[in-house]
C-alpha positions in Angstrom: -9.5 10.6 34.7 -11.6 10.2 31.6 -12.4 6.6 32.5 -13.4 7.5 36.2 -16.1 9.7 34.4 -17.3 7.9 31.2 -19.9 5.9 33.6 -21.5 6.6 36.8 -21.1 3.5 39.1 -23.9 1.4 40.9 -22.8 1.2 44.6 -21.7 -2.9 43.5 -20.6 -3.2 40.3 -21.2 -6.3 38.8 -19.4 -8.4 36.3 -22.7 -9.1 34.4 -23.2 -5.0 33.9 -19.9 -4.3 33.2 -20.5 -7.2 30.2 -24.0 -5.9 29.1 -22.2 -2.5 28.1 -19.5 -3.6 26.5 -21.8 -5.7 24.2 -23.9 -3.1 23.7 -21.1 -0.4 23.1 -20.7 -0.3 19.0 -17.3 1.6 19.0 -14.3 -0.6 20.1 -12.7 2.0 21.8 -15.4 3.5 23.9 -15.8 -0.6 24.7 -12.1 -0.4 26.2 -12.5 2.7 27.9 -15.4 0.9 29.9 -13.7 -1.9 30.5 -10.9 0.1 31.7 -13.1 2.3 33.4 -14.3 -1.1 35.4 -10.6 -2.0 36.0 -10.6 1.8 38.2 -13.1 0.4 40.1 -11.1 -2.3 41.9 -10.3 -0.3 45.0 -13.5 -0.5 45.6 -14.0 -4.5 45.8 -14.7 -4.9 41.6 -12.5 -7.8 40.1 -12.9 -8.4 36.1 -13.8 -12.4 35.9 -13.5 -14.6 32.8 -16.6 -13.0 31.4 -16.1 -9.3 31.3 -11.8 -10.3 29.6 -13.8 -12.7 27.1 -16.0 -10.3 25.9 -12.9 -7.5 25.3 -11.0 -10.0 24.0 -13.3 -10.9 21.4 -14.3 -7.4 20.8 -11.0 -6.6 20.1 -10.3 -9.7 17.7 -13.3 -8.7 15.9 -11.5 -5.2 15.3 -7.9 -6.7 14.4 -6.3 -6.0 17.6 -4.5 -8.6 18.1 -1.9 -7.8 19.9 -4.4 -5.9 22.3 -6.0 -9.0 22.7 -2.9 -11.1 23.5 -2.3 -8.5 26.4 -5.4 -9.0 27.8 -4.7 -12.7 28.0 -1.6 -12.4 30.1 -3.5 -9.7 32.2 -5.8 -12.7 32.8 -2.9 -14.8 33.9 -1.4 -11.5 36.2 -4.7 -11.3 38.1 -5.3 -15.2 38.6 -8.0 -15.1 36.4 -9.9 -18.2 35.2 -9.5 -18.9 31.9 -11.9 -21.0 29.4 -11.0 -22.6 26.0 -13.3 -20.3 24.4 -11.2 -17.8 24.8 -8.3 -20.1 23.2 -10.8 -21.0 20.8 -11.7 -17.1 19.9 -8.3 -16.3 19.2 -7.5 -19.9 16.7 -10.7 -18.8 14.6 -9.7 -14.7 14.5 -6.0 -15.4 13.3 -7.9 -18.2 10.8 -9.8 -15.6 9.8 -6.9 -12.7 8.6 -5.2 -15.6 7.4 -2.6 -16.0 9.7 -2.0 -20.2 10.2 1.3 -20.1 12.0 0.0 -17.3 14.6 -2.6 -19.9 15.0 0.0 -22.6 16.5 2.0 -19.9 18.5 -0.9 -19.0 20.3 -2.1 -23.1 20.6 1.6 -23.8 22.2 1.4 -20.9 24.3 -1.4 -22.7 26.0 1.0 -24.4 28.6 2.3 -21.1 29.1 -0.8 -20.4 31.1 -1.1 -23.8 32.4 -4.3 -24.6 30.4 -4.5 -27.8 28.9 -6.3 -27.9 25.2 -9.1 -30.5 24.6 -10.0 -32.1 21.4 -12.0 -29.2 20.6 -8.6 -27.2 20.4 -6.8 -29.6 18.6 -9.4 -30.1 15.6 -9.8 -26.6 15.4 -6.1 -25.7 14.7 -5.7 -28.6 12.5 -8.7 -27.3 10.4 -7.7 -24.0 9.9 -4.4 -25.5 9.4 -5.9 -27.5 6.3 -8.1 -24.7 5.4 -4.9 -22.7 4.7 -3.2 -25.1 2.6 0.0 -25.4 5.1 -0.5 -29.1 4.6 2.6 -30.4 5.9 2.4 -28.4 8.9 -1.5 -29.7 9.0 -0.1 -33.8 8.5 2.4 -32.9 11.2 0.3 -31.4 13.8 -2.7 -34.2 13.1 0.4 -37.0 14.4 1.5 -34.4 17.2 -2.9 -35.1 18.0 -2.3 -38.9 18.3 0.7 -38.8 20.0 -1.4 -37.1 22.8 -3.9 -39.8 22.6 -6.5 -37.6 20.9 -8.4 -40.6 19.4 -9.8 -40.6 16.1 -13.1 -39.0 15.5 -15.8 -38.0 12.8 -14.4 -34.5 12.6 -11.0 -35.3 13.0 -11.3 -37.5 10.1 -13.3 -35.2 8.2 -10.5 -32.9 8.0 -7.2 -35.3 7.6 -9.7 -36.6 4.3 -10.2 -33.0 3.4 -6.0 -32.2 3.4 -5.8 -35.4 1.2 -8.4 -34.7 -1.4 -6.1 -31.7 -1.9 -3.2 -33.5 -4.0 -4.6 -36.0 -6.5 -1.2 -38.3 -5.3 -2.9 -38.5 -1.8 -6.7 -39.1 -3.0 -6.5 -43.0 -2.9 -5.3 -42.6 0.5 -8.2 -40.5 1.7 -10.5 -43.2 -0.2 -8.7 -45.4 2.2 -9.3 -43.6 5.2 -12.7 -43.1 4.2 -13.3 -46.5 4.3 -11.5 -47.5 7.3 -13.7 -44.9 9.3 -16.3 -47.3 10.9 -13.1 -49.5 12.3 -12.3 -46.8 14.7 -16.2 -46.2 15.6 -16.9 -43.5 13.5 -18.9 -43.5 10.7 -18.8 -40.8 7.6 -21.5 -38.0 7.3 -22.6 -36.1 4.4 -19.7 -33.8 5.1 -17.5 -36.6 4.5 -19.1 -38.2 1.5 -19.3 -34.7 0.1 -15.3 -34.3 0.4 -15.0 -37.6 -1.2 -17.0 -37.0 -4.0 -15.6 -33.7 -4.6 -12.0 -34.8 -5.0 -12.8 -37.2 -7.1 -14.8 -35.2 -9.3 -11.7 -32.7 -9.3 -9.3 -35.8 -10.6 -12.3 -36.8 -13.6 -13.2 -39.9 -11.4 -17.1 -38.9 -12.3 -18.1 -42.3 -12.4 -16.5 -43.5 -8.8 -18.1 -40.4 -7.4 -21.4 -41.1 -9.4 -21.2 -44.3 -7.3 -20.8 -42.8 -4.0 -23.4 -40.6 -4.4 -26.0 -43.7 -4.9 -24.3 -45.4 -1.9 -24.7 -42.8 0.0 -28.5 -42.2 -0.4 -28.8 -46.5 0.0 -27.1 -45.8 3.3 -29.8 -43.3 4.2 -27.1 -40.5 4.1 -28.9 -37.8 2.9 -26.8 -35.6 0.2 -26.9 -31.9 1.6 -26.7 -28.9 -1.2 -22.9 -28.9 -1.3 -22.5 -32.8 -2.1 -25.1 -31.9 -5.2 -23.0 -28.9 -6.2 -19.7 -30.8 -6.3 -21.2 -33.6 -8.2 -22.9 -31.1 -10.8 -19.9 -29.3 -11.1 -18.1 -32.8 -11.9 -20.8 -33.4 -14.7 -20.0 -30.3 -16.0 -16.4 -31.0 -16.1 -16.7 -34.2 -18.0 -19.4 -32.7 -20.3 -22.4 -34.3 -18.8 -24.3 -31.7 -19.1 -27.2 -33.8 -19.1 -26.7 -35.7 -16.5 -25.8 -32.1 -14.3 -29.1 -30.9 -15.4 -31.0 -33.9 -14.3 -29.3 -34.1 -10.6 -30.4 -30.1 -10.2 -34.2 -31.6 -11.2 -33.4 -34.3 -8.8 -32.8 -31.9 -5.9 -36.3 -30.2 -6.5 -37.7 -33.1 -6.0 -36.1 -34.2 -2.8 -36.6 -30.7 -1.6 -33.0 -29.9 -1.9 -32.5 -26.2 -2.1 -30.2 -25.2 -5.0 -28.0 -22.4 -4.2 -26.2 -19.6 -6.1 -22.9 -21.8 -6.3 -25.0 -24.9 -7.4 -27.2 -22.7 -10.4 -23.2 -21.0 -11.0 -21.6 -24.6 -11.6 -23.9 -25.9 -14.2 -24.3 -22.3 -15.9 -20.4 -22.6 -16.6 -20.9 -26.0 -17.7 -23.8 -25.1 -20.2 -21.6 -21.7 -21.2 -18.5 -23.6 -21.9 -20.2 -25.7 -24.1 -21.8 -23.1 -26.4 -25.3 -23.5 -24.9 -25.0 -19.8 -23.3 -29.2 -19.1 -23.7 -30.0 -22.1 -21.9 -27.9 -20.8 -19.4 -29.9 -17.6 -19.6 -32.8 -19.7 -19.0 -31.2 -20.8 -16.0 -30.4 -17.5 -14.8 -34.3 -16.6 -15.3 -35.3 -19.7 -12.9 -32.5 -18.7 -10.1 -34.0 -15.1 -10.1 -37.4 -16.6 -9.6 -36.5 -18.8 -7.2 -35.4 -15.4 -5.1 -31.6 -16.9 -5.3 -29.5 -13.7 -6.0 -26.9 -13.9 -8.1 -23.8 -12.6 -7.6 -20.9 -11.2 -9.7 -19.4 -14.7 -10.8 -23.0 -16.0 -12.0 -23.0 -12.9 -14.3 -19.1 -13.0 -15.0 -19.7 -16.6 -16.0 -22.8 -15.9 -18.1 -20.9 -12.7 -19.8 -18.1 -14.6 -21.4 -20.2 -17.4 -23.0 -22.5 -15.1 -24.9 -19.3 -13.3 -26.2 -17.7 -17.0 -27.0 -20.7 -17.1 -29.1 -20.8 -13.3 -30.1 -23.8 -13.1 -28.8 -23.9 -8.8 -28.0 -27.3 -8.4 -27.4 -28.0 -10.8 -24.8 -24.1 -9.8 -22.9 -25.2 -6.4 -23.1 -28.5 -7.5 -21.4 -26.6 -9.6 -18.2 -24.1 -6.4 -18.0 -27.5 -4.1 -17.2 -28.5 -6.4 -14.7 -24.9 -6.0 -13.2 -25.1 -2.6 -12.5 -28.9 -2.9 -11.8 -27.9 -5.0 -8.7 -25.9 -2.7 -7.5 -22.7 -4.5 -8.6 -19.6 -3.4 -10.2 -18.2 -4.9 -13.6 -14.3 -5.7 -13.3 -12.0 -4.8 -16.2 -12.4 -8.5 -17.5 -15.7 -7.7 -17.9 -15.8 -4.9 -19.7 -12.9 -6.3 -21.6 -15.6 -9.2 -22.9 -17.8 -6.3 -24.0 -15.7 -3.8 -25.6 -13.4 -6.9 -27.9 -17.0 -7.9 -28.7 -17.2 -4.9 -30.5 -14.5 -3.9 -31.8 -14.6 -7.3 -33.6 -18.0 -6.8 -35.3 -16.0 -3.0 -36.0 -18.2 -1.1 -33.9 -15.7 1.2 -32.5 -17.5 4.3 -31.1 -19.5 1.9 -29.2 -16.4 0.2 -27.8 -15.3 3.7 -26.9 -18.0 4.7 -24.9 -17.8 1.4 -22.6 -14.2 2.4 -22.1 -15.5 6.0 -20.8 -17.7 4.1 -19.0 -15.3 2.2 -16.9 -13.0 4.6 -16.0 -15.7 7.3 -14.6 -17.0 3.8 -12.7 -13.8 4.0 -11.4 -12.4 0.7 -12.7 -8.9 1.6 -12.1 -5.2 -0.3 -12.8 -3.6 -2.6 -10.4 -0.6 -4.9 -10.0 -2.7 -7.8 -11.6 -5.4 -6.2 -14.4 -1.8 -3.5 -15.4 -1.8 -5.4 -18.8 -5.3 -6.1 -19.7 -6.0 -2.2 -18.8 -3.2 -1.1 -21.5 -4.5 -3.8 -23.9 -8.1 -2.8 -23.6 -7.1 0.7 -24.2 -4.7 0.7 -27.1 -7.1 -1.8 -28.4 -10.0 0.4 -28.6 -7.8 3.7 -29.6 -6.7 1.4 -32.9 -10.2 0.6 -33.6 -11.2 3.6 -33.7 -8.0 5.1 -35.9 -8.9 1.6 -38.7 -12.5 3.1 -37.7 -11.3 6.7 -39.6 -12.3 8.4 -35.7 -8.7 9.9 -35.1 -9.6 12.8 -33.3 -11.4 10.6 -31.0 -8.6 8.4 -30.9 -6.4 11.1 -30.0 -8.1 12.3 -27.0 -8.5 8.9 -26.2 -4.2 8.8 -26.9 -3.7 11.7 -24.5 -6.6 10.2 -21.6 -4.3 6.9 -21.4 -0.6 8.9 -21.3 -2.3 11.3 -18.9 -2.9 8.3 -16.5 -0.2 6.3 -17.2 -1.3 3.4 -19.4 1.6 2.2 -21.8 1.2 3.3 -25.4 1.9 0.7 -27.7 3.8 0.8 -31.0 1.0 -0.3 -33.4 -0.8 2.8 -31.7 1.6 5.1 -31.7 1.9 4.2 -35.8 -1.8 3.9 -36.4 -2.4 7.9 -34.6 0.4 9.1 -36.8 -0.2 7.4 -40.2 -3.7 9.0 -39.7 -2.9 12.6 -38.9 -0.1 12.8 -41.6 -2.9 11.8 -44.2 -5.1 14.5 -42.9 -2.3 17.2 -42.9 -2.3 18.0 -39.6 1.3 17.6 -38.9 1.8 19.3 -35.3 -0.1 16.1 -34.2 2.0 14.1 -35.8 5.2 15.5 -34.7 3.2 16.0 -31.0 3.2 11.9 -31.1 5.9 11.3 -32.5 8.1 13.4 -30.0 6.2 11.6 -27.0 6.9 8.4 -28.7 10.2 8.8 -28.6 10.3 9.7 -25.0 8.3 6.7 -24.4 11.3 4.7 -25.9 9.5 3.7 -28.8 12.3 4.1 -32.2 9.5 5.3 -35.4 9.5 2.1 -38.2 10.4 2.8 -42.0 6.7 3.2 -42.6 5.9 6.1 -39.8 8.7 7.8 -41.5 7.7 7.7 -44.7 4.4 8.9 -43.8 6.0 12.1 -41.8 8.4 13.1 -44.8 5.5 12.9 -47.5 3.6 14.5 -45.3 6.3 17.3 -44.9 7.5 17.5 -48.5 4.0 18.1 -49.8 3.9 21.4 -47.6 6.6 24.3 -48.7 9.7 24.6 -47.3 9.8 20.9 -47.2 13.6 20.3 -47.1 13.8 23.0 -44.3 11.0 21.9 -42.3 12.3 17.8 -43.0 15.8 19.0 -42.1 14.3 21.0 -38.8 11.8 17.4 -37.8 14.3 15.1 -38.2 17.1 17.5 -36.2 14.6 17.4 -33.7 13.8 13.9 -33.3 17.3 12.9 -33.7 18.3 14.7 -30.7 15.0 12.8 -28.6 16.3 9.7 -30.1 19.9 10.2 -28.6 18.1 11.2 -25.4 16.5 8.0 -25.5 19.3 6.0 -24.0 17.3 2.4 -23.4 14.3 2.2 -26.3 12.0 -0.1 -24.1 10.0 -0.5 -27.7 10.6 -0.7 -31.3 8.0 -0.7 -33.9 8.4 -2.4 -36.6 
């Protein structure tokens, strides 16, 4: 009923209207509710035509809906619909998309299904996203499966079988091969395929046979686009031509090449793993007035040589422009930051970039779990060696309040410092929790408990009563998980 009344009919509905409000429609399931809304329409002479399904279909691809979209294909098929390869082609490129290679062939052999026939336009796009994914032996399968169907050899096709080579440094001299084989079969390489070439061997170290085809292709009036520069630059870098990297970004100036943030990125690295991080900066100064925005790797690469070198100052400077842009440090990041100073023993300084990150909401996952519980033990030392225990302590209860493993050297360092101050309820506070963590107290935490305890009164009584106490934890403890030492 709802559909009957989300849109008041012309007389003669078209196809073309019923199109132009779909498009315009923003929310995907107001979309299918025209559509559908269309489809009530049919006792009254209206018939969806290729047009008015592609446009749904791809609507709902765009959303995810796959499996939506797959039912409006057979609807197709159920109402004698035409269909077009775009359609085809819509759904290869949305399953690309979400990663999803092998729901890319199912849907490529279900072709036949609808009696549709694929064209070479099919077959190289499956085979790319095939190589795109990295299912290579599926990719070297499929591209025979092509010839066996007399799909004949072309620029593209090539392109991509020389991409799936460059990927294994066992197959490059073959894709060299085919490379060169290319004008037999009437197709001659582009910059695309030059590019590929040159890249792969830049990858393997081969600088100077890539060096090479890089002249031959400019004699051959091939004209190097912005990603053949990049890969050759970052092959420079990689062989510590630094140089010669900086000279081919000149080069592209001057040929009216326009450099982009992965180019300026490539030979920033370069210039950072090679301890000449302010150059880089320099660089960095140029991109920005070249209106080329730089993005969280530029900085992320930029961050980590000026800490290689120790230079604070200027990492401190590139982490404001992080969050100046708008953009959000990572853990590694701050990481960088706060073991820069710890190491020049500037520990309130390293605490304070640890508040910062976790109010910005820099949180724990599966893959930064361990640099999270290194950066804050770290930091909760340093500031313990930094005679800041009550700061550490907070700090202590912060990280077991969200999880974050304590470590043993902490657990010693917070106790060794409270038993010199006297303050033995904090001490016996950690050292029950460190127990429950699994953690068996060293001869030396010990030691610092008892003299702790025997220079108070009642020392036998209150030693007898501490160590009753933590015996019992320490039978509780069934599995230690650590042992200080």
């Amino acid at each position: 009923m709802g559909c009957k009344t989300l849109i008041k009919w012309p007389k003669q509905i078209t196809a073309g209207l019923v199109e132009q409000l779909i498009k315009a429609e923003k929310d995907i399931q107001k979309a299918i509710l025209i559509f559908d809304a269309a489809t009530a329409e049919y006792t009254n002479g209206f018939r969806h035509d290729n047009g008015t399904f592609g446009i749904i279909i791809s609507r709902l691809l765009s959303a995810n809906r796959f499996k939506s979209a797959e039912d409006m294909l057979a609807r197709m098929k159920d109402e004698n619909c035409m269909m077009t390869e775009d359609i085809f082609l819509s759904m290869y490129r949305a399953y690309g998309r979400v990663h999803k290679p092998l729901d890319v062939v199912r849907i490529f052999q279900k072709m036949k299904d609808y009696d549709f026939e694929p064209t070479q336009k099919s077959y190289i796009t499956v085979f790319s996203i095939l190589v795109n994914e990295n299912r290579l032996k599926t990719a070297f399968k499929f591209y025979r499966y092509m010839r066996e169907k007399g799909i004949p050899p072309s620029t593209a096709s090539l392109n991509i079988l020389i991409k799936a080579l460059c990927k294994n440094d066992k197959t490059m001299d073959a894709a060299f091969n085919i490379f060169r084989e290319m004008p037999k079969h009437g197709c001659n390489p582009d910059s695309y395929t030059y590019g590929t070439i040159i890249n792969g061997l830049c990858k393997l170290g081969r600088i100077l046979e890539a060096k090479e085809l890089f002249g031959e292709m400019e004699a051959k009036g091939c004209l190097p686009t912005v990603i053949v520069y990049t890969a050759l630059i970052h092959g420079l870098c990689l062989s510590n031509d630094l140089d010669g990297a900086t000279r081919l970004l000149e080069d592209m100036k001057i040929k009216l090449v326009e450099p982009n943030v992965f180019t300026y990125t490539c030979l920033m690295d370069g210039l950072c793993k090679s301890g000449r991080s302010l150059q880089a900066m320099e660089l960095l100064e140029m991109m920005i007035s070249e209106r080329k925005v730089p993005n969280i790797i530029t900085y992320s690469t930029l961050i980590h040589g000026l800490c290689r070198e120790g230079k604070l100052r200027e990492a401190l400077e590139i982490f404001d422009k992080i969050k100046l842009q708008g953009l959000q440090p990572d853990a590694g990041l701050y990481w960088k930051i706060i073991s820069l100073f710890c190491e020049i023993n500037k520990f309130q300084e390293a605490a304070n970039y640890l508040d910062e990150m976790v109010l910005s909401g820099v949180l724990p996952n599966r893959v930064t779990w361990s640099l999270h519980v290194k950066i804050h033990n770290t930091v909760v030392q340093g500031l313990c060696v930094g005679n800041d225990p009550n700061r550490a302590f907070q700090l202590y209860l912060s990280i077991r309040t969200r999880g974050i493993s304590v470590e043993a050297e902490t657990f010693k360092l917070l106790v060794g410092h409270f038993c010199k101050k006297g303050d033995l309820h904090k001490s016996a506070r950690i050292i029950e929790e460190m127990v429950i963590d699994g953690c068996i107290p060293g001869t030396g935490t010990w030691t610092a408990v008892l003299d702790a305890f025997w220079d108070r009164r009642k020392a036998k009584e209150a030693t007898e009563l501490a160590f009753s106490e933590l015996m019992t934890k320490l039978m509780e403890c069934k599995t230690p998980s650590l042992v200080e030492h």
